[in-house]
BATOR-179178 format. One line per field, with one value per atom (N, C-alpha, C): residue in one letter; atom name; x, y, z; residue number from 1; chain. Coordinates in Angstrom, 3 decimals, decimal comma. Each point is the difference from the previous one (the first is absolute). Layout:
N
rest = (A	...)
atom = (CA	...)
x = (X	...)
y = (Y	...)
z = (Z	...)
nr = (NUM	...)
kette = (A	...)
***
This chain:
114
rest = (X	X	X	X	X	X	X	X	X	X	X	X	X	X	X	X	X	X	X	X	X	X	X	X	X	X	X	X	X	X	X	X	X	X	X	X	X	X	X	X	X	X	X	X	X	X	X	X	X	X	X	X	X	X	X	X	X	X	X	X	X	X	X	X	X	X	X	X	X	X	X	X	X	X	X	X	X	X	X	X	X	X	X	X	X	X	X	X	X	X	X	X	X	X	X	X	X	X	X	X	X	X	X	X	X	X	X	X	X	X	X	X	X	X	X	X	X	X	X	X	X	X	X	X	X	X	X	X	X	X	X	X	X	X	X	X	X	X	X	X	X	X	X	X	X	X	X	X	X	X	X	X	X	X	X	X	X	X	X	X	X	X	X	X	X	X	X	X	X	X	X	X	X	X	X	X	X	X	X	X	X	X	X	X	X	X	X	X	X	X	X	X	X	X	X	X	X	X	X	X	X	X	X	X	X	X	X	X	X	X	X	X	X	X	X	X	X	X	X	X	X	X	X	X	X	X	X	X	X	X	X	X	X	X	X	X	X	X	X	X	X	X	X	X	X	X	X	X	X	X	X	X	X	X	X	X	X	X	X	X	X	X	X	X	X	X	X	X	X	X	X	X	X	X	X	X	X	X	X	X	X	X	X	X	X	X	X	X	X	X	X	X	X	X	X	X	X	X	X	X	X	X	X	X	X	X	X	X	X	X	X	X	X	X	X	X	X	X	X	X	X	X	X	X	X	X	X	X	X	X	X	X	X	X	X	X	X	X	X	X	X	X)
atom = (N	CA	C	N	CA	C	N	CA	C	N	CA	C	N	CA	C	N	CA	C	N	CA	C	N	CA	C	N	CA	C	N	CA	C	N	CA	C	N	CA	C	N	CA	C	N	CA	C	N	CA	C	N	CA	C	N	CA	C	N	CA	C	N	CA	C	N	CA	C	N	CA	C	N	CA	C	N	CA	C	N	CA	C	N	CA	C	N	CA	C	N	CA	C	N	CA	C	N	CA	C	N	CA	C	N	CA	C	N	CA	C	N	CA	C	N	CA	C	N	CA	C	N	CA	C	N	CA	C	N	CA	C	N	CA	C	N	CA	C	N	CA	C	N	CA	C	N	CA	C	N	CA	C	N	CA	C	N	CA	C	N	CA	C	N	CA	C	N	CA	C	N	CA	C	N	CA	C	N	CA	C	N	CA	C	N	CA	C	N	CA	C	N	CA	C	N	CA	C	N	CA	C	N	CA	C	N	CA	C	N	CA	C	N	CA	C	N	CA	C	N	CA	C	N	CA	C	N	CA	C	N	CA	C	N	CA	C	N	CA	C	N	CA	C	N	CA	C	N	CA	C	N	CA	C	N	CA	C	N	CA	C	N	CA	C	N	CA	C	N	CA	C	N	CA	C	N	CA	C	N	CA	C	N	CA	C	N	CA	C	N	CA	C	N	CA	C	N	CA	C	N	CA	C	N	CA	C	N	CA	C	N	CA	C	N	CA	C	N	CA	C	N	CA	C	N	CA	C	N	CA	C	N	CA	C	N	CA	C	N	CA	C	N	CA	C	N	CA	C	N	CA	C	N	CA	C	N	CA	C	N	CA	C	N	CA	C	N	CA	C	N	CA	C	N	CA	C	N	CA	C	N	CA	C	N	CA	C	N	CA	C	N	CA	C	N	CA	C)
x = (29,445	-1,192	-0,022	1,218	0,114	-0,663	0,837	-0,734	-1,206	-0,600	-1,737	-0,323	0,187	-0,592	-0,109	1,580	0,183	-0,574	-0,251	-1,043	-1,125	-0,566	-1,477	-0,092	0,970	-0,332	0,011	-1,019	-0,003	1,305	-0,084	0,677	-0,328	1,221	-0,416	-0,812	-0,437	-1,104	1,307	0,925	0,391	-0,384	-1,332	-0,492	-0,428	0,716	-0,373	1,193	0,333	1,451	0,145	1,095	-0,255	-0,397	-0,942	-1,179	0,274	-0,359	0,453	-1,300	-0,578	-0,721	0,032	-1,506	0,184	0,445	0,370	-0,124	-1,610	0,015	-1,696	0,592	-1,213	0,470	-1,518	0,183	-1,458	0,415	-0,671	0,425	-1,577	0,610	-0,887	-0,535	-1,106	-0,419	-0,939	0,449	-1,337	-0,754	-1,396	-1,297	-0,575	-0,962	-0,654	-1,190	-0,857	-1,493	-0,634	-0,270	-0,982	1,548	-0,676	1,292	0,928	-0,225	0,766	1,360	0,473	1,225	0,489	0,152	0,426	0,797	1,053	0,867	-0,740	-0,030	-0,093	0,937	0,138	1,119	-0,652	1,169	-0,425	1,018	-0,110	0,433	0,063	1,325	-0,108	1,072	0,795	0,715	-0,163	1,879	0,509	-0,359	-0,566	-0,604	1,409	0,240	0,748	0,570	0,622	1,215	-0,147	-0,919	0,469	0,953	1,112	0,631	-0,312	0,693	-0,315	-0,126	0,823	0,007	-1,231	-0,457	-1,341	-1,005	-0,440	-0,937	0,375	1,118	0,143	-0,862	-0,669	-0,994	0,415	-0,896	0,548	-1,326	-0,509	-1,196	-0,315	-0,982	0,274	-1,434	0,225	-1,295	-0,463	-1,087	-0,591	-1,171	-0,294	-1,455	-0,694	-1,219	-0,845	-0,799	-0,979	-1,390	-0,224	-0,417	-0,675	0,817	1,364	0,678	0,584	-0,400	-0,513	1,425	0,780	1,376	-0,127	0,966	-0,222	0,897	0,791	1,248	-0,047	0,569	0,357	1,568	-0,560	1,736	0,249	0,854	0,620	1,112	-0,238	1,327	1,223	0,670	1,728	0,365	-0,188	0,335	-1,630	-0,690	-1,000	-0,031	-0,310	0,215	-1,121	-1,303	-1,224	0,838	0,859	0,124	0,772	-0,325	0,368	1,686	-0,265	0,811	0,461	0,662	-0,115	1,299	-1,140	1,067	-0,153	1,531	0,255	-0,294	-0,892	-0,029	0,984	0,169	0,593	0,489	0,986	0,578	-0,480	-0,261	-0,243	0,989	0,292	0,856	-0,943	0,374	-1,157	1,762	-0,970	1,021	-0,856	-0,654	-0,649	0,070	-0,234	-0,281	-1,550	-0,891	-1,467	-0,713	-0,612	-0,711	-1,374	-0,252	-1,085	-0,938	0,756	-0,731	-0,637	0,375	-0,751	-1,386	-0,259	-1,495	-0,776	0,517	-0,666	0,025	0,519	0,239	-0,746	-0,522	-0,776	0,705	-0,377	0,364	1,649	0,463	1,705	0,708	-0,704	0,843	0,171	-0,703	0,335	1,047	0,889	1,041	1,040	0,826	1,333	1,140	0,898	1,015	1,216	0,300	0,746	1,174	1,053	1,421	0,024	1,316	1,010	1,537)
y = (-39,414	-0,541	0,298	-0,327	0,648	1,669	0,436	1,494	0,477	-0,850	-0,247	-0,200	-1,218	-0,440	0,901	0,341	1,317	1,325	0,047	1,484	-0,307	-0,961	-0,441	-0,496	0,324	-0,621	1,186	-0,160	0,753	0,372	1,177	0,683	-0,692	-0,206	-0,928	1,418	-0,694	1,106	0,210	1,372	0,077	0,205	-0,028	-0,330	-1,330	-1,289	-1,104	-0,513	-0,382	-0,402	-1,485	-0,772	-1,412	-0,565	-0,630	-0,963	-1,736	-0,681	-1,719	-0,481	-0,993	-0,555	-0,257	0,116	0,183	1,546	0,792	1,525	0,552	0,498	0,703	1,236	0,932	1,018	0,805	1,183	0,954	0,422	-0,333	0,688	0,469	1,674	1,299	0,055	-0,363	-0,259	1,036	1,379	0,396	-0,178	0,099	-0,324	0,965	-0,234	1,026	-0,438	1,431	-0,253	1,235	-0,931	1,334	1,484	0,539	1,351	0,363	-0,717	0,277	-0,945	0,292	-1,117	-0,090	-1,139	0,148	-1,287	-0,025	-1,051	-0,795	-1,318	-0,871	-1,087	-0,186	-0,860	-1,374	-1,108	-1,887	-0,006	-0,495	-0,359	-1,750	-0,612	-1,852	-0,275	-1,332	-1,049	0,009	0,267	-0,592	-1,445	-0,483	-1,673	-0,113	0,891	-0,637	1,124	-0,079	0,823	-0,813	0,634	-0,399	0,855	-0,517	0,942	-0,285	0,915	-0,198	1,408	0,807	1,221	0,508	0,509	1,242	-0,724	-1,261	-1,006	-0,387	0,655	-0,098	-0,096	-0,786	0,896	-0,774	0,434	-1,073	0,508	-1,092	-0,498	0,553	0,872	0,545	-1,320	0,124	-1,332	0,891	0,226	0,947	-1,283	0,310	-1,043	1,377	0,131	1,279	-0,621	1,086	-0,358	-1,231	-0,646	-1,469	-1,088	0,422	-1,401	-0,125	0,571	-0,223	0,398	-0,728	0,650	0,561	1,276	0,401	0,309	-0,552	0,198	0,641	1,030	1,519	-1,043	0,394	0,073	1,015	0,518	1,088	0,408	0,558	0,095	0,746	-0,751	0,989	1,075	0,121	1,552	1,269	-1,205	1,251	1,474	0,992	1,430	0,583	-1,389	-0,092	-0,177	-0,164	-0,399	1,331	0,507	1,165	-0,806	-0,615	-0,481	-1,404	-0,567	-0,881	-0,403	0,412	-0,159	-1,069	-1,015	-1,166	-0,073	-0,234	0,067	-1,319	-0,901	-0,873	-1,276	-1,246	-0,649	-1,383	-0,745	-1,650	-0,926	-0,734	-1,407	-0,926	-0,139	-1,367	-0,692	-1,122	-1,253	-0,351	0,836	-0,081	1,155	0,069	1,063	0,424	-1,113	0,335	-0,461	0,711	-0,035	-0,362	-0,722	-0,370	-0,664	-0,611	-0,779	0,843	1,806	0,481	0,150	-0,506	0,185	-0,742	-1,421	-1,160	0,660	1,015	0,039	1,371	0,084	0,920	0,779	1,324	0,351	0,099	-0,899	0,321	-0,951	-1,087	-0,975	0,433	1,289	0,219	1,226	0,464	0,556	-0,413	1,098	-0,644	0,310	-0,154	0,176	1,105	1,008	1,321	-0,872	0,590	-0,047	1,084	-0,715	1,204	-0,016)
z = (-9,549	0,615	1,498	0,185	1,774	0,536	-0,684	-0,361	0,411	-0,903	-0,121	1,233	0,589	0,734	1,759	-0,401	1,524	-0,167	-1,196	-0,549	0,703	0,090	0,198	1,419	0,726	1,008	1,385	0,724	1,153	0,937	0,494	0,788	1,522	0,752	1,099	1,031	0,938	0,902	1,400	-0,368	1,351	1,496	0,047	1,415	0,034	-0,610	0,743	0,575	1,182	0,424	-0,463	0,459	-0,455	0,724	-0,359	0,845	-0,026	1,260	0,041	0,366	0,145	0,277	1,196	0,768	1,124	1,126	-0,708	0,156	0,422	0,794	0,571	-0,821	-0,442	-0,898	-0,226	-0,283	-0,042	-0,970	-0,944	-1,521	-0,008	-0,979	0,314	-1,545	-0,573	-1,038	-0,461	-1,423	-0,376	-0,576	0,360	-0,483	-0,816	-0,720	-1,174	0,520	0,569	-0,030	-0,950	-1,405	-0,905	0,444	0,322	-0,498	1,458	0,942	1,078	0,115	0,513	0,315	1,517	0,341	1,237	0,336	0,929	0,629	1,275	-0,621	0,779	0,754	1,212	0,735	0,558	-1,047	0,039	0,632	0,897	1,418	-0,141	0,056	-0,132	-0,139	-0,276	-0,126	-1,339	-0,069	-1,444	-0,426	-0,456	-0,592	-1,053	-1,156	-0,867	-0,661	-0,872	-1,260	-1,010	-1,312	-0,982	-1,020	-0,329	-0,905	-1,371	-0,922	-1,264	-0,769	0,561	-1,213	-0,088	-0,484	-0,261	1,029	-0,109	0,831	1,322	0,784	1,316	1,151	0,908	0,722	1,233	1,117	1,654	0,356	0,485	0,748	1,214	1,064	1,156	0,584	0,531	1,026	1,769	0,159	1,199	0,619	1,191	0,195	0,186	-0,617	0,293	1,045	0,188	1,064	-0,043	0,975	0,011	-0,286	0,476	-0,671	-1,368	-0,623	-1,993	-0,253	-0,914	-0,208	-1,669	-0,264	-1,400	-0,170	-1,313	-0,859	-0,821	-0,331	-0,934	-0,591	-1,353	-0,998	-0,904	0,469	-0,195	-1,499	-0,412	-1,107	0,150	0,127	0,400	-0,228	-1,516	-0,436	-0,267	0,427	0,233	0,391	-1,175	0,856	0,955	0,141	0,679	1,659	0,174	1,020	0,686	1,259	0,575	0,602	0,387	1,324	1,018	0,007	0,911	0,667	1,481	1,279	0,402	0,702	0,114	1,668	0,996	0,938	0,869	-0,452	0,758	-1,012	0,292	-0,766	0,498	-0,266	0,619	-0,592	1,185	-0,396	-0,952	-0,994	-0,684	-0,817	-0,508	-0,766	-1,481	-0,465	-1,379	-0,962	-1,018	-0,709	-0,158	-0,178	-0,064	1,521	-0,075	1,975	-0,422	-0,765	-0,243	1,273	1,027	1,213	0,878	-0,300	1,226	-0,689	-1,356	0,272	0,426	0,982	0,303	1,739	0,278	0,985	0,903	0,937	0,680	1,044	0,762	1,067	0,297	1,197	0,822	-1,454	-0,222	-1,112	-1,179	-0,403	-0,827	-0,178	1,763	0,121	-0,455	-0,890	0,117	0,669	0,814	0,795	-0,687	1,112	-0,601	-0,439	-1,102	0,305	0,597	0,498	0,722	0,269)
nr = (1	1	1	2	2	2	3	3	3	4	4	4	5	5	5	6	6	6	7	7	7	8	8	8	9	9	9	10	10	10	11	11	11	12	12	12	13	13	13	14	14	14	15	15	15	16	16	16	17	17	17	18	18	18	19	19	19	20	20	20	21	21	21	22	22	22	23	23	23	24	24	24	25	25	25	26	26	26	27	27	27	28	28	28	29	29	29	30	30	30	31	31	31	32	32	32	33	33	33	34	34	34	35	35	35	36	36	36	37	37	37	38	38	38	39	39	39	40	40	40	41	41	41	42	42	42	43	43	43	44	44	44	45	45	45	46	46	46	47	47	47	48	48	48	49	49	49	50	50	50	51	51	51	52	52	52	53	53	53	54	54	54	55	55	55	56	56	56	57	57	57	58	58	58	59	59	59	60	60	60	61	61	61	62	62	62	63	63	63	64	64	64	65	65	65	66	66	66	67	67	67	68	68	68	69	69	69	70	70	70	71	71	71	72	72	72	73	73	73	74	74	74	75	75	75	76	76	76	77	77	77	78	78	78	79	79	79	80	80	80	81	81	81	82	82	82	83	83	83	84	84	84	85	85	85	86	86	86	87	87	87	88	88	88	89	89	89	90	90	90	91	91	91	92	92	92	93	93	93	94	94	94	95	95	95	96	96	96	97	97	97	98	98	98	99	99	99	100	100	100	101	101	101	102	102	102	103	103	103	104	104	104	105	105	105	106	106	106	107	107	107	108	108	108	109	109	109	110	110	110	111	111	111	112	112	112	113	113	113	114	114	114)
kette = (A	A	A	A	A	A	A	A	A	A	A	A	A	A	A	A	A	A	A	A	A	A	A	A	A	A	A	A	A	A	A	A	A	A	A	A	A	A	A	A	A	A	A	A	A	A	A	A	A	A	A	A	A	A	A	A	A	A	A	A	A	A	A	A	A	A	A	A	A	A	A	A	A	A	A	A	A	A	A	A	A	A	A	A	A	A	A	A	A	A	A	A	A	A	A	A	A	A	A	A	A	A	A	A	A	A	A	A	A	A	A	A	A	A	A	A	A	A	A	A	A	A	A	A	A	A	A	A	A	A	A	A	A	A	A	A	A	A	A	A	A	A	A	A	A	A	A	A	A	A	A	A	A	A	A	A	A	A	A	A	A	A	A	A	A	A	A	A	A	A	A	A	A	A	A	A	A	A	A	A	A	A	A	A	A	A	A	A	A	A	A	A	A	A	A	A	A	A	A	A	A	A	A	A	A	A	A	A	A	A	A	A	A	A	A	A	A	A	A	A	A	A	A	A	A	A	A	A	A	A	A	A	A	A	A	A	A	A	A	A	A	A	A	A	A	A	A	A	A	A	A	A	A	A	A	A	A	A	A	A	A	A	A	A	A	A	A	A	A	A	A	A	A	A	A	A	A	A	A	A	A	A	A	A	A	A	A	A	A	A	A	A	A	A	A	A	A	A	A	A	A	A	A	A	A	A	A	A	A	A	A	A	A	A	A	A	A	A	A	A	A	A	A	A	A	A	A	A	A	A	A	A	A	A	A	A	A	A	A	A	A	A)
***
């Protein structure tokens, strides 16, 4: 049964490094328009990691134009996914960052490690 189950299961995506919550990160995502294809770059804050084998994914969180914040979730072993570079690491004390969406502007910075 084991067998089975690792037969069926995705190949991990070696361009994703390991990601924490709270990580700023530009993951390079391709898009399908009708017959073209092209790479797009989500630019945001790690929010979360869910694990779980084939259903892996981590949350990216951006504030676009106007304030307006928009969360992309991502799938781990996606072969949709070109790329993603880890631009910087933040000190946090949670696993889910759920509070920066209550939060606007400098407060919703989070502080480098280093």
């Amino acid at each position: 049964m084991d067998d089975l189950l690792k037969a069926l299961e995705a190949k991990d995506n070696p361009n994703i490094p390991d990601l924490r919550p709270g990580d700023t990160v530009k993951v390079h995502a391709r898009i399908v328009e009708g017959e073209r294809e092209r790479i797009q770059i989500f630019p945001g804050t790690v929010l979360r990691i869910k694990h779980g084998g084939n259903n892996a994914s981590f949350t990216v969180r951006r504030t676009a134009a106007h304030g307006v914040g928009v969360e992309r979730t991502f799938l781990l072993r996606s072969p949709r996914i070109e790329r993603v570079e880890v631009v910087r690491h933040s000190h946090v004390r949670r696993a889910k960052l759920y509070f920066l969406r209550d939060r606007k502007g400098r407060r919703a910075v989070l502080k480098e490690k280093r």
